[in-house]
Structures are given as structure tokens and as C-alpha cells.
C-alpha angles and dihedrals in degrees: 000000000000124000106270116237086243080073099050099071088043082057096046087051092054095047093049087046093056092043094052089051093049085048091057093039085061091040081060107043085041094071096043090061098257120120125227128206125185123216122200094177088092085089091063094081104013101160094057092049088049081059102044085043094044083227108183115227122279086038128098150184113252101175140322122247115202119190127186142132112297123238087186132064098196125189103257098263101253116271128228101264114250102254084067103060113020125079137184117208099339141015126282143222105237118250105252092204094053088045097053090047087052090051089046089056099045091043089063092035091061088035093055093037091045103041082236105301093121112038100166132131124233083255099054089050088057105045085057103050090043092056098062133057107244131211087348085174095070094091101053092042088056087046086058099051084053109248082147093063115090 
């Protein structure tokens, strides 16, 4: 039995829920000083950390959320400009021109944080990501902690 696609949207919900209140939970820490990192690599390996986390079935990790105090004071790692994101009333093409100057501005942030070790655009990240399956065993590690079953 294979999760049905009703569940899904209860599972998206979830998984929204939990990243708003992580948001928040940075947002916080952040103004106490403190720093926050997510880390979604918790999936890659999401039935040994059911089993590190004693998570009951029907219950999964999402992500994990570290906070400490910071020995580094980073530039903010640049944001997709505005344009690019944001729609009123209906969806847009991007603005190719926007999107190369961002680029642009990413390629020579990772360069300058990285001493040149990573010298990639946001493009290329995500061409990258988007042409490879990732975590495909996360369906069949939620079937088996039963969200199909009703």
C-alpha cells in the first residue's frame, strides 16, 4: 500500500507548519544574539534518525534546526531579488536580465566567502539539483512508517 495523494496535502501542511515555526524559532534566537542553521540532511538518512529520535510511526523528521553562538559574522548569502519572486495576480516569466545580474552577484559571493573553492551561480545550483532525483527513498521510508495507512 502506497501513501494516497489525500495525504499528501495533510503532509505538506505538516511540513510548512514545522518550517514556519522553525522560522520564527531563528527569528528569535536571532535577536538574542544566538545564530540557527537548518539542516535538511537529516532526511538523508531518516530511518536512523527515527531510530536515534525514537520517533513513533506516522511521525517524521522534517528537518533539524541547530542554534548556538556564532564564531563567524558572514555576509547574508545574496537573495533572489524581489522581481523574481514576488506576483501580483498571476504568475511571471523571469527577467533574464535580473536573473544574470543575480548570478553575477552570487558567483563572486561564493567566490569571496570560499576563497574561491565554489565559484558557481544560483542557476547553475539549481540546474544541478533539478537534474537528479534527490532522497528518492523518502517514499518508501514514510510507507513504511505507515502514512498510508488510514
Amino acid at each position: 500500500v502506497e501513501m494516497e495523494d489525500g495525504f499528501i496535502e495533510l503532509m505538506l501542511i505538516a511540513s510548512l507548519d514545522a518550517a514556519l515555526v522553525a522560522q520564527n524559532v531563528v527569528i528569535a534566537a536571532e535577536s538574542l544574539g544566538l545564530g540557527g542553521v537548518y539542516v535538511g540532511g537529516i532526511r538523508n538518512d531518516p530511518e536512523k534518525m527515527s531510530q536515534l529520535l525514537n520517533l513513533p510511526d506516522r511521525v517524521y523528521p522534517v528537518f533539524g534546526l541547530c542554534l548556538g553562538w556564532p564564531d563567524q559574522n558572514p555576509d547574508q548569502k545574496p537573495r533572489l531579488p524581489q522581481s523574481l519572486v514576488f506576483f501580483e495576480d498571476t504568475y511571471k516569466e523571469p527577467d533574464m536580465e535580473t536573473l544574470s545580474d543575480y548570478d553575477k552577484t552570487v558567483k563572486d559571493y561564493y567566490i569571496e566567502r570560499t576563497k574561491g573553492r565554489l565559484d558557481h551561480s544560483w542557476t547553475e545550483q539549481m540546474s544541478q539539483k533539478l537534474g537528479n532525483e534527490t532522497r528518492p527513498h523518502m517514499m518508501q521510508y514514510l510507507n513504511g512508517k505507515k502514512f498510508a495507512d488510514r
